[in-house]
Backbone as CSV, one residue per row, in Angstrom:
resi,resn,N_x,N_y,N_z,CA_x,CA_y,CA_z,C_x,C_y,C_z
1,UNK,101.048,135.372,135.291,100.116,134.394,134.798,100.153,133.188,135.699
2,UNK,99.417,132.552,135.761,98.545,131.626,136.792,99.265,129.803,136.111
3,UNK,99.042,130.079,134.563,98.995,129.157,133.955,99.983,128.113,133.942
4,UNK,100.157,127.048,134.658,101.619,126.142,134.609,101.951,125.506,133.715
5,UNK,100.950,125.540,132.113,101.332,124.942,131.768,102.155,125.893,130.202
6,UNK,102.428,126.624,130.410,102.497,127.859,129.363,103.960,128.868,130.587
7,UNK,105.297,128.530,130.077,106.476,129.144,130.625,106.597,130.466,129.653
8,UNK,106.592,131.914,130.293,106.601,132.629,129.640,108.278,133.007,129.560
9,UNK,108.599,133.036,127.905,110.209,133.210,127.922,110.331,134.805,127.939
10,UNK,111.367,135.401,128.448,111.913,136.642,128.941,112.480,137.088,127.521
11,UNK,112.215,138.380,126.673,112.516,138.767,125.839,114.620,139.235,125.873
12,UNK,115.370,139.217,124.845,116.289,139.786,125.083,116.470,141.281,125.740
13,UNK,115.538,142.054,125.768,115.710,143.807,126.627,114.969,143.132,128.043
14,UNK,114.672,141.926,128.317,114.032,141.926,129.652,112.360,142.020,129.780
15,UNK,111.484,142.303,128.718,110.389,141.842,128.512,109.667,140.419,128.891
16,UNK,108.794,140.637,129.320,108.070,139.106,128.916,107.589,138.892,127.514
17,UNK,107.349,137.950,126.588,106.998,138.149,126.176,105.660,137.610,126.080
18,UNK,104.223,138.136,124.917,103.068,138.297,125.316,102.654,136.542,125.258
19,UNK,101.533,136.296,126.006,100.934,134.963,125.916,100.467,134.296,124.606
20,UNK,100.846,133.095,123.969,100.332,132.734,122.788,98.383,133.141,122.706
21,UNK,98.560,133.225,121.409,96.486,133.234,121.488,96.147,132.252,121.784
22,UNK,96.866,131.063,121.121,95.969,129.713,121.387,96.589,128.857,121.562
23,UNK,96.794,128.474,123.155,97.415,127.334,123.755,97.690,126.288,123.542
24,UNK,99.248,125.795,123.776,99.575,124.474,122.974,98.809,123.382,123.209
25,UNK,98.385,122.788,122.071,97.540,121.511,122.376,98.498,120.425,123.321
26,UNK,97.091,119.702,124.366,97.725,118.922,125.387,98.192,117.439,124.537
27,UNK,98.967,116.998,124.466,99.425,115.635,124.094,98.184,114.581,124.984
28,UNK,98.187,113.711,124.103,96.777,112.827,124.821,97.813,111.788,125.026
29,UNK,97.279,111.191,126.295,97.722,110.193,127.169,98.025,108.555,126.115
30,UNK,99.252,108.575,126.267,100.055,107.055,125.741,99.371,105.868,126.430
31,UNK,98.447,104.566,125.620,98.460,103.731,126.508,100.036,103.208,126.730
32,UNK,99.458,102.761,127.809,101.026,102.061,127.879,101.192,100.242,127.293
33,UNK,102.483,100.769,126.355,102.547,99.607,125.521,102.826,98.551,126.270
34,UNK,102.202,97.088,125.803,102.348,96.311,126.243,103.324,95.465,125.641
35,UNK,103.914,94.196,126.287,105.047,93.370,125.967,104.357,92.666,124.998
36,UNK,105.215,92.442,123.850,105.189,91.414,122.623,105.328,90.246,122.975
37,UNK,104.269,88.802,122.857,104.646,87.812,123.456,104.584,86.655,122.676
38,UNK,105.076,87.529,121.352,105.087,86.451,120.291,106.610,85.644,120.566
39,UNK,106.392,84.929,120.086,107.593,83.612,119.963,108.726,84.427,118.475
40,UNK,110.090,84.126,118.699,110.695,84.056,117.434,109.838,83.806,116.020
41,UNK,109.299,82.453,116.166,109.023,81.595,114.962,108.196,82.605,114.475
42,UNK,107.227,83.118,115.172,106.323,83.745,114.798,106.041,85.302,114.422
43,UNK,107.381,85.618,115.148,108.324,87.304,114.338,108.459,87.065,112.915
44,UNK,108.810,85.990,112.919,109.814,85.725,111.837,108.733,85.447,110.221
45,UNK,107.702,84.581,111.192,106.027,84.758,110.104,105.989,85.884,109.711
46,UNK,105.097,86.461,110.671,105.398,88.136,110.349,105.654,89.145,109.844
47,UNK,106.625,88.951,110.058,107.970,90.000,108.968,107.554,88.949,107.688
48,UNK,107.791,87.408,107.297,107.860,87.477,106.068,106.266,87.866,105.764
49,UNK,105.747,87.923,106.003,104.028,88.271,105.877,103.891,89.593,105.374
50,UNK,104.811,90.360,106.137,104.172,91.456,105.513,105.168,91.786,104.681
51,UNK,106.315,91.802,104.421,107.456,91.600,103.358,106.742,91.357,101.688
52,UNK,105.937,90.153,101.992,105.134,89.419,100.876,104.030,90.468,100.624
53,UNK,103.001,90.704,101.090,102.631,91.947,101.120,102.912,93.289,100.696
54,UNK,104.007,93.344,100.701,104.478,94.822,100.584,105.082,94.396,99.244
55,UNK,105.509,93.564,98.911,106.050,93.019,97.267,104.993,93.151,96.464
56,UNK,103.655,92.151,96.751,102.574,92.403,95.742,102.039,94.074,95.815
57,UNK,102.098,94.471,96.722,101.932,96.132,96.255,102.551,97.019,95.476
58,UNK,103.839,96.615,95.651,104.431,97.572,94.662,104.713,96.856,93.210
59,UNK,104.340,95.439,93.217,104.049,94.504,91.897,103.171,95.596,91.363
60,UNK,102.298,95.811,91.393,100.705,96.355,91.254,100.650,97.461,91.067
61,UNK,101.586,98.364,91.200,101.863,99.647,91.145,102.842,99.991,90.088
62,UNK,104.037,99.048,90.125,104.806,99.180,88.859,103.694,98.694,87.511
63,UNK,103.235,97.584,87.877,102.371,96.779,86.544,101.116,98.420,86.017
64,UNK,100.736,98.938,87.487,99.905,100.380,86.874,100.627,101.134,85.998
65,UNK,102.067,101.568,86.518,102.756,102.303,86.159,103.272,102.486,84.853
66,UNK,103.405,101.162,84.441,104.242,100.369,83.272,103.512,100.964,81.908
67,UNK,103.206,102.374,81.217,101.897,102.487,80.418,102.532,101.546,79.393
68,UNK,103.715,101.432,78.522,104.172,100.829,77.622,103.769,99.595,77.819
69,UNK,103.945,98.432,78.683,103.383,97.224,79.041,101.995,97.137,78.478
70,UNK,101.408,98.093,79.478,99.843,98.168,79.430,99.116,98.271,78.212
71,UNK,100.024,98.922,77.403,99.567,99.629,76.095,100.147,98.473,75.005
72,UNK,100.967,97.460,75.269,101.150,96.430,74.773,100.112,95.361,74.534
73,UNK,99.612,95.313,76.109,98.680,94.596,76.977,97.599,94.931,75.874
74,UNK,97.353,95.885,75.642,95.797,96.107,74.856,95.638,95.543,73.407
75,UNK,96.971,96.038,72.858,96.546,95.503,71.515,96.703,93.865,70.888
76,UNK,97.268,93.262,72.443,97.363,92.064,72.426,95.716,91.750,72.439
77,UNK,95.430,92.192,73.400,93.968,91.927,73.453,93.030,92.110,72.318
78,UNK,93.300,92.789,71.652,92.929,93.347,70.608,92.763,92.226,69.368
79,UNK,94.480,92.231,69.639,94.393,90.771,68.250,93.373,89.765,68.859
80,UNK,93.402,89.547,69.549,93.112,87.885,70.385,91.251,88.209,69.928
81,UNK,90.962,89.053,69.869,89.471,89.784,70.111,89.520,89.737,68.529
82,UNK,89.669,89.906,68.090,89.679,90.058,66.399,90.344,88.502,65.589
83,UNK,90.914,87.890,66.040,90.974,86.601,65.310,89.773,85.843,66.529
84,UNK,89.418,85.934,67.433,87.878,85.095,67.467,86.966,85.801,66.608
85,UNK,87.024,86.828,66.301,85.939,86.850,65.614,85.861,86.268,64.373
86,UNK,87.399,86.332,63.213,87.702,85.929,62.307,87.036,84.562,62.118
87,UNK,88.058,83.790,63.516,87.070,82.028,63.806,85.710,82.015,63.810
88,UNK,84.817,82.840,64.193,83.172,82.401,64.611,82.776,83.039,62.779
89,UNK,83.525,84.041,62.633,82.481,84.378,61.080,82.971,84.775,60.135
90,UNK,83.957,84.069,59.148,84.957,84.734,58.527,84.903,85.878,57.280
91,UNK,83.107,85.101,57.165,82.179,86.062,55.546,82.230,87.835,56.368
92,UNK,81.876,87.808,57.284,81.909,89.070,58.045,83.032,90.190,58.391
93,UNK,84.128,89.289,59.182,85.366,90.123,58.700,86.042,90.428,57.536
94,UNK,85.526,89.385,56.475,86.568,90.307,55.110,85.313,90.993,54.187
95,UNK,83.939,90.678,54.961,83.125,91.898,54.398,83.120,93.357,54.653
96,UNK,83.929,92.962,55.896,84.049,94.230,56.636,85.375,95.167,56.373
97,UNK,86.036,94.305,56.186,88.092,95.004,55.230,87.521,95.531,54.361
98,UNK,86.305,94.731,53.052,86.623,95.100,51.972,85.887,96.482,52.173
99,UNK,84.370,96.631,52.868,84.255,97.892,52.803,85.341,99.109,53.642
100,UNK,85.671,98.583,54.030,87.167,99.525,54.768,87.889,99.953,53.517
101,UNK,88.449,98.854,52.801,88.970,99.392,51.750,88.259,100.108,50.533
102,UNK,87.364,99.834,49.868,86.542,100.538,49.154,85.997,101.680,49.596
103,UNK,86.105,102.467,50.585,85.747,103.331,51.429,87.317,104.330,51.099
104,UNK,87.923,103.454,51.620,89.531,104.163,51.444,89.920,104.664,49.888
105,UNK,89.449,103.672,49.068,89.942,104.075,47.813,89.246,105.031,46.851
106,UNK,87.647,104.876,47.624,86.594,105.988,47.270,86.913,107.212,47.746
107,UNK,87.307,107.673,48.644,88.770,108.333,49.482,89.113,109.041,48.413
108,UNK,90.199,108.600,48.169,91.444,108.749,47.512,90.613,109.260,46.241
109,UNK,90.057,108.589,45.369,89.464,108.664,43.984,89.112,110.225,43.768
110,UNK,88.057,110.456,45.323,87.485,111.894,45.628,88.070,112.740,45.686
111,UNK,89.368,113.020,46.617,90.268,113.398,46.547,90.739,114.097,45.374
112,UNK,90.748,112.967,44.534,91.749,112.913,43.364,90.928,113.932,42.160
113,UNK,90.038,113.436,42.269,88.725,114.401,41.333,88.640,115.867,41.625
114,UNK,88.618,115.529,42.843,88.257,117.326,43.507,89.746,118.281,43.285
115,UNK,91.208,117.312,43.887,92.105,118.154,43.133,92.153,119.005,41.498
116,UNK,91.719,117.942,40.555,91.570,118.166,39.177,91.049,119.496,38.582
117,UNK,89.620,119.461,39.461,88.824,120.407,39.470,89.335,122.014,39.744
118,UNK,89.837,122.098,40.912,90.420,123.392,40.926,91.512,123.704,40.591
């Protein structure tokens, strides 16, 4: 074979062995790195820069993570969402319990009837 860039290794009985099908990909050319010409002070930015950075990310990821928090988080919201409403209209929310409850106890009553019955 012709090919220089493809060394064919010699089998243990003395074989060659056969040519790959599909030739190793060529590594693409490195620019060549250039010198860092930052100052100390400004390494030192840097690093804390992205340090700070890398804190609020994984802030943000635990706070995702956290479902118990989160699920805290809601029904806080929840209350907070339900006593404004209490404040703006108060005839409304305990119009609204009582049919909750009269609903519940009409419930129960039905229940209670229909057991009897059979």
């Amino acid at each position: 074979m012709s090919n220089t860039d493809h060394v064919e290794p010699i089998t243990e009985h003395g074989h060659r062995s056969p040519a790959p099908a599909v030739p190793a990909p060529k590594k693409p050319e490195q620019p060549a790195k250039q010198k860092d010409t930052r100052s100390d002070d400004e390494l030192r930015r840097d690093i804390r820069a992205r340090r700070d950075e890398l804190a609020r990310t994984l802030d943000a990821l635990e706070y995702k993570l956290d479902v118990p928090a989160r699920g805290q988080e809601f029904v806080h919201r929840g209350k907070q969402k339900a006593l404004g409403i209490w404040d703006e209209n108060p005839v409304l929310v305990a119009g609204a319990a009582a049919g909750a409850v009269l609903t519940l106890v009409g419930g129960i009553v039905a229940a209670a009837l229909l057991s009897r019955r059979n």
